[in-house]
C-alpha positions as CSV (number, residue, x, y, z in Angstrom):
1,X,-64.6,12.1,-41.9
2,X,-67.4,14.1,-40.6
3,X,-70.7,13.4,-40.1
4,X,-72.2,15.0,-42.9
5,X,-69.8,14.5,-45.4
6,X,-70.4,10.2,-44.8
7,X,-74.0,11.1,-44.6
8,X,-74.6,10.9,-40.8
9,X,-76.3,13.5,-38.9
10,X,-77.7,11.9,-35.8
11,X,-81.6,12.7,-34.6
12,X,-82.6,12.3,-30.8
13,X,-85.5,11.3,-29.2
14,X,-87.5,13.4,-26.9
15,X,-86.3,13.0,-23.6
16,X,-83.2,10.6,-24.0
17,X,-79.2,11.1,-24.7
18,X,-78.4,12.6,-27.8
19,X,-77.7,9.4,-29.8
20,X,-78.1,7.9,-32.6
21,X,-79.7,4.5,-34.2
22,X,-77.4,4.0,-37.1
23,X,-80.5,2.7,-38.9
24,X,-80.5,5.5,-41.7
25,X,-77.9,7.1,-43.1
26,X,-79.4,9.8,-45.3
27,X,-79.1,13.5,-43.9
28,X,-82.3,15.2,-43.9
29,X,-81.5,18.8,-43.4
30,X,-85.1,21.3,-43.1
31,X,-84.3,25.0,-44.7
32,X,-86.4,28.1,-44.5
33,X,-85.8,30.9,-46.6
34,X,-84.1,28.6,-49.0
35,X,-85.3,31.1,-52.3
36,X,-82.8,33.7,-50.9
37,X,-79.3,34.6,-51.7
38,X,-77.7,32.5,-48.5
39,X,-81.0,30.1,-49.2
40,X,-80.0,29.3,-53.0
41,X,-76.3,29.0,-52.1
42,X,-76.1,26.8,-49.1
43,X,-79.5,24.3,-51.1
44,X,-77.3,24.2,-54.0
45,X,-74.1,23.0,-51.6
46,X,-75.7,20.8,-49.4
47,X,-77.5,19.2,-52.4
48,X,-74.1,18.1,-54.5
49,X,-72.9,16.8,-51.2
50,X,-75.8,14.4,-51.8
51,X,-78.0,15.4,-49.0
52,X,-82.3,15.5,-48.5
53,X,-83.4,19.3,-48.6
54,X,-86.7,20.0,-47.5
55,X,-88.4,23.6,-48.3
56,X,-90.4,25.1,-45.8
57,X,-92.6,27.7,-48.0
58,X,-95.7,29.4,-47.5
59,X,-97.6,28.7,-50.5
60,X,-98.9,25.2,-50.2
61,X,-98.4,22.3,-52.5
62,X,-97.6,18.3,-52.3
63,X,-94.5,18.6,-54.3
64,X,-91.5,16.4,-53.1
65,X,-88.7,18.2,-51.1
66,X,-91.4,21.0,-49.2
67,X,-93.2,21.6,-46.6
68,X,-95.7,24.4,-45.9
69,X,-95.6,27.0,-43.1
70,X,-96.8,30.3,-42.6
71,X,-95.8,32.3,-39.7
72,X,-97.9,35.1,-40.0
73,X,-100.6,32.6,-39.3
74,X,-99.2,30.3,-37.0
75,X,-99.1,27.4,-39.5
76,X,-96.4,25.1,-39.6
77,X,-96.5,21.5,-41.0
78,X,-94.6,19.6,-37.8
79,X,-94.7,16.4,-39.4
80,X,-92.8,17.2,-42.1
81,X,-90.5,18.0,-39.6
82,X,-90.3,14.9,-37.6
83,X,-87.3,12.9,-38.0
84,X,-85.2,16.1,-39.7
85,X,-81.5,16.0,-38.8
86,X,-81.1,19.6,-38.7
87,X,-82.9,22.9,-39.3
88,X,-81.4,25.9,-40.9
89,X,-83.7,29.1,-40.6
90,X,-82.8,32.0,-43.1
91,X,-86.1,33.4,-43.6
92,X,-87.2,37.0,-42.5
93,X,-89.0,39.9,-44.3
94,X,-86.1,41.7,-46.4
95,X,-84.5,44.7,-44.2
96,X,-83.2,47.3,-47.4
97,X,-86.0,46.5,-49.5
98,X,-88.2,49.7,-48.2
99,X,-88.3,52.7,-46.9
100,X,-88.8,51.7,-42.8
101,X,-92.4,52.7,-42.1
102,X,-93.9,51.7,-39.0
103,X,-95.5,48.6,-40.9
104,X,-92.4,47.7,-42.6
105,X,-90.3,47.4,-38.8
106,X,-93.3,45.6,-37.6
107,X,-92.8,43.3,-40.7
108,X,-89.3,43.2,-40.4
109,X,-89.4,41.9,-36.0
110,X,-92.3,39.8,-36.6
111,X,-91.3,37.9,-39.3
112,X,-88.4,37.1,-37.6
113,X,-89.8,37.0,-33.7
114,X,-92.4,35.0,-34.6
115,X,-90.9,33.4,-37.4
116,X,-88.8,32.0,-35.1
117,X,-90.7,31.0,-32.3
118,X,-93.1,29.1,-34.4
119,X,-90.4,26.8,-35.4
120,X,-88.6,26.5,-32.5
121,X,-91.8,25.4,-30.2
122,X,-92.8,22.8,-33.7
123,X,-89.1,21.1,-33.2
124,X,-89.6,21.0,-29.1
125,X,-92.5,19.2,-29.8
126,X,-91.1,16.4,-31.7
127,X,-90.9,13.0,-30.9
128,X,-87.6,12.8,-33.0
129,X,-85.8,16.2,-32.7
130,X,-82.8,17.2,-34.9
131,X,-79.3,17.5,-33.5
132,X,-79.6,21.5,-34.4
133,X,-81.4,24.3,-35.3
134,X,-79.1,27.1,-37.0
135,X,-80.4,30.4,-37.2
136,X,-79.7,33.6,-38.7
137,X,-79.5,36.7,-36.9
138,X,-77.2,39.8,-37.3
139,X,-74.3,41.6,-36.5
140,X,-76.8,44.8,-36.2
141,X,-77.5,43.0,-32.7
142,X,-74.8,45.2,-31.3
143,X,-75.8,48.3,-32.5
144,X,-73.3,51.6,-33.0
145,X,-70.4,50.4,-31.4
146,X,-67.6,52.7,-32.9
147,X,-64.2,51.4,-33.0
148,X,-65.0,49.0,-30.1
149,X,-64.2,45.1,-30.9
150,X,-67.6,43.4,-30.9
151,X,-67.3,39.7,-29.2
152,X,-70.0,37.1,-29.4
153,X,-70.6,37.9,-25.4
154,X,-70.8,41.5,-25.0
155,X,-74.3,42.9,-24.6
156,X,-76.8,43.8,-27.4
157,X,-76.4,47.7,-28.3
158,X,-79.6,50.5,-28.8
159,X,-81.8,50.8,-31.8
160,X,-84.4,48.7,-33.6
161,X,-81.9,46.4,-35.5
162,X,-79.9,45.5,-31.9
163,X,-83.7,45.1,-29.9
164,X,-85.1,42.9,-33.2
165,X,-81.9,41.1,-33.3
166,X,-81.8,40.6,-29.4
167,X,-85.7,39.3,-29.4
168,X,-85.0,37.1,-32.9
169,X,-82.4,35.2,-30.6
170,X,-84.4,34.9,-27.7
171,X,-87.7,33.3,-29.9
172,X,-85.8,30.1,-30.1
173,X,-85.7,29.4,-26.8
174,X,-88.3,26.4,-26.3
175,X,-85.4,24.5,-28.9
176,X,-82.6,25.1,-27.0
177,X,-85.0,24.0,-23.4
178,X,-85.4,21.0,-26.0
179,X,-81.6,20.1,-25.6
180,X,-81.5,21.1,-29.7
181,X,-78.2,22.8,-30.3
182,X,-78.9,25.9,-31.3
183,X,-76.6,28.5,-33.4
184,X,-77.3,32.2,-33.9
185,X,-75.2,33.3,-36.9
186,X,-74.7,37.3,-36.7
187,X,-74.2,37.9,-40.2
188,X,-72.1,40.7,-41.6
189,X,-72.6,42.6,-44.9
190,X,-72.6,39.3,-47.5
191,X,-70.4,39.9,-50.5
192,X,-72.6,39.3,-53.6
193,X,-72.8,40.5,-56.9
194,X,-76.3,38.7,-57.1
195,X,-78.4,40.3,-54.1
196,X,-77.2,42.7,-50.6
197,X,-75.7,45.6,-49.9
198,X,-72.9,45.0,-52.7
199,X,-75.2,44.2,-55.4
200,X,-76.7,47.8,-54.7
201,X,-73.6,49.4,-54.7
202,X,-71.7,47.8,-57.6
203,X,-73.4,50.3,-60.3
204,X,-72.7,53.6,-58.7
205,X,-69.2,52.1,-58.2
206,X,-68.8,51.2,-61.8
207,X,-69.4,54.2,-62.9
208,X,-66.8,55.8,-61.1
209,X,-69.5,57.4,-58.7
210,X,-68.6,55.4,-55.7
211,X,-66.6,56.8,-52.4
212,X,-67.1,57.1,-48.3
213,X,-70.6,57.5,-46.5
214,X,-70.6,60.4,-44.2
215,X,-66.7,60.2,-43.7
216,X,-66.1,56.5,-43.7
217,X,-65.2,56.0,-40.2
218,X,-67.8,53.5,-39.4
219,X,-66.9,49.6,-39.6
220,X,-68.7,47.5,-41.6
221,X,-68.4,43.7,-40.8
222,X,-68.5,41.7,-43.7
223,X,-67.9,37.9,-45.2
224,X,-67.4,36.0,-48.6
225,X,-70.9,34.1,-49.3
226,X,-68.6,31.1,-50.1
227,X,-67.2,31.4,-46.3
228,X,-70.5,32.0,-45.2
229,X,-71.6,28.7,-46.9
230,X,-68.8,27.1,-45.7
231,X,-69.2,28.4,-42.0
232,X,-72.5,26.6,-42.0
233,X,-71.4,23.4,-43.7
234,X,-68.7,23.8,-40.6
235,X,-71.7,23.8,-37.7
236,X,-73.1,20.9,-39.5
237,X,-70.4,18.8,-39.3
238,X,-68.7,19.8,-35.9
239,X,-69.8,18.9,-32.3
240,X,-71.0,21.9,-30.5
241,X,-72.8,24.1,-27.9
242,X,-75.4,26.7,-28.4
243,X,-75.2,30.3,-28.8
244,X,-74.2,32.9,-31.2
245,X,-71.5,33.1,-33.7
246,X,-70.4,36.1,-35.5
247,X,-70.2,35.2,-39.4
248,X,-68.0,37.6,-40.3
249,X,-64.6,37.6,-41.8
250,X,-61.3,38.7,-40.0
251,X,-60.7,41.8,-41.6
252,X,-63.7,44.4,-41.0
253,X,-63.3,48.0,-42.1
254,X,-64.2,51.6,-42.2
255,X,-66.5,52.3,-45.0
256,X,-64.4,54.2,-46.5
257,X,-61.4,51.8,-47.0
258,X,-64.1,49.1,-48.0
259,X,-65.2,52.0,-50.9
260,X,-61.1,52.3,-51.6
261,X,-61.1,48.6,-52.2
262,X,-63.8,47.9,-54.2
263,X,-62.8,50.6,-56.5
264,X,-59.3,49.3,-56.8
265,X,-60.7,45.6,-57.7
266,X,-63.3,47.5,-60.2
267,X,-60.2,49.5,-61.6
268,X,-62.5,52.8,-60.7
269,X,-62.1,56.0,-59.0
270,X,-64.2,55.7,-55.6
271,X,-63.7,59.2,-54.1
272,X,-66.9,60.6,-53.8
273,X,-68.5,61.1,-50.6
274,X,-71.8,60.8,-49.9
275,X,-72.7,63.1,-46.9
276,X,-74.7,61.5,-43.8
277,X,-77.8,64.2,-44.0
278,X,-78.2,63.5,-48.0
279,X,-78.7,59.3,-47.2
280,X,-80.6,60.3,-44.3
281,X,-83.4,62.3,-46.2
282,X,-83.1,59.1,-48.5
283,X,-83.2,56.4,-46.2
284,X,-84.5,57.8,-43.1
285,X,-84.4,55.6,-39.8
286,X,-82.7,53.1,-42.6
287,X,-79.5,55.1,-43.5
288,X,-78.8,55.3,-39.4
289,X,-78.6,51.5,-38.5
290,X,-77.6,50.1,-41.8
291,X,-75.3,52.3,-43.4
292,X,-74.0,54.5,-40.5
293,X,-74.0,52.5,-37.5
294,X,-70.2,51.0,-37.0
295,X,-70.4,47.5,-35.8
296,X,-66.6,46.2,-35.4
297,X,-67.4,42.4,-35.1
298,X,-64.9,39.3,-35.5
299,X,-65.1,35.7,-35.5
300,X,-63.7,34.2,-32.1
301,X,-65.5,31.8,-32.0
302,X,-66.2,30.5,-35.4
303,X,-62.1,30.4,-35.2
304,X,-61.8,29.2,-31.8
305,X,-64.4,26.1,-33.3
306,X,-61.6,25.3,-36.0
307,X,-63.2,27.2,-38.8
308,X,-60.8,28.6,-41.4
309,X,-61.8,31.2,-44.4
310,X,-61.2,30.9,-47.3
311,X,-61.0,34.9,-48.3
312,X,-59.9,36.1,-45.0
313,X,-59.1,39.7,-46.8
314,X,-61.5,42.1,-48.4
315,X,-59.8,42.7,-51.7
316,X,-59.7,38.1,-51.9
317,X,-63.7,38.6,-51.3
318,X,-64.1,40.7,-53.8
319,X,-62.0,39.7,-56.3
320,X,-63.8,36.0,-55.9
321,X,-67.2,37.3,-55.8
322,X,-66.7,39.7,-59.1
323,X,-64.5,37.6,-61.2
324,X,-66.3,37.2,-64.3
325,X,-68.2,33.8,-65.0
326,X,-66.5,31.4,-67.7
């Protein structure tokens, strides 16, 4: 049985072997950006397996089950920290939301850069640290890639998602110095009729006015929000070393087979293309790195760790994700 699922997630000391005193068994697991889409999904898991949530949110309040912090201002509450047994960090200004201005890319890196580093030097500072820190990043950390396989070793690419992506990773450093296990989770497109990419795309595709961005060539790296649940569940559970992990599915795609596939589970024509210069005077800087850049990313580790999905194909994905509620 693992640790998580009997309720035993081991915290360590400052300064001494990662061990634990058997003294309490209930998991106490930290989450920021817990209102999101990943954030509602993996609180609402991890609660009916039983297990302590605590909120880390900016607006301030003495309600059980949160904590404040504010990393625009350098606020976090560390004692509401101390004696955690892990730390999952979601949170991050919202990338598609806007048009990227300068201010918005600023918002987007520092909420994430500093974000990041905040937390990571309040858990080095502990006196009871959690076994690990799990944090998301992005499978724009390797840029426009092409056709080329993206492992969880190669390089970060060019552009501002691959250089935010590359800092966002690099902010948690004083954790890992702490000897706290930490996880980067590069995170493909997230298949969701309720928020992302798909959410946006689902009522053009409806009404039969879906089809191929500027040819369809580019991959686009994506995973089932159950898997991506599950995948974290997975980390919880499971021994392991620090460093990043591409949360993607198997099977990634040209755009313009993903398009062919969601209009064959919607029962809808998807032929239309949309040309690159028409989302570019749309979208701007946006349309480039989000939309167009071809990021061919697979899960060798997340595999190699023992990690099986459970909608491995995009057609499984999508048919889970937009089956109708009963």
């Amino acid at each position: 049985m693992s640790k998580l699922a009997s309720g035993r997630i081991p915290s360590y000391p400052r300064g001494e072997d990662h061990t634990s005193n058997g003294e309490d068994s209930t998991v106490r697991i930290a989450i920021t950006g817990s209102s999101g889409l990943l954030g509602q999904a993996l609180t609402e898991r991890l609660t009916a397996l039983g297990h302590e949530i605590l909120a880390l949110k900016r607006s301030r309040g003495t309600s059980p089950g949160r904590a404040h912090w504010n990393p625009r201002r350098g606020e976090i509450d560390a004692e509401a920290l101390e004696g955690q047994d892990a730390v999952i960090h979601l949170a991050g200004e919202p990338i598609s939301s806007d048009r990227w201005t300068p201010a918005k890319k600023a918002r987007i890196r520092d909420s994430r850069v500093k974000g990041t580093q905040l937390l990571a030097e309040g858990l080095a500072g502990l006196s009871l640290k959690p076994r690990i820190l799990i944090c998301a990043s992005a499978v724009g950390y390797y840029g426009d890639r092409g056709e080329e396989l993206c492992a969880e070793a190669d390089p970060p690419g060019r552009g501002f998602l691959a250089e935010t992506c590359a800092a966002w990773e690099a902010a948690a450093e004083a954790a890992r110095r702490a000897r706290i296990t930490t996880l980067h989770l590069r995170i493909g497109m997230v298949l969701s009729p309720d928020g992302g990419a798909l959410a946006r795309m689902l009522p053009f595709f409806r009404f039969g006015l879906g089809g191929p961005l500027a040819g369809g060539d580019q991959y686009w790296s994506w995973i089932a929000l159950p898997d991506l649940v599950n995948l974290i569940v997975h980390y919880l559970t499971h021994e392991c070393e620090s460093g990043p992990v591409n949360a993607v599915a198997p099977e990634p795609m040209p755009s313009r087979d993903f398009a062919r596939t969601l209009g064959r589970v919607l029962h809808r024509p998807a032929v239309l293309p949309i040309p690159g210069f028409a989302l570019k005077l749309m979208l701007g800087e946006m349309a480039d790195e989000l939309l167009l850049a071809s990021a061919r990313a697979l899960p060798f580790r997340a595999q190699s760790d023992g990690f099986a999905f459970s909608h491995a194909t995009l057609e499984e994905a999508l048919l889970q994700a937009l089956r109708p509620v009963r």
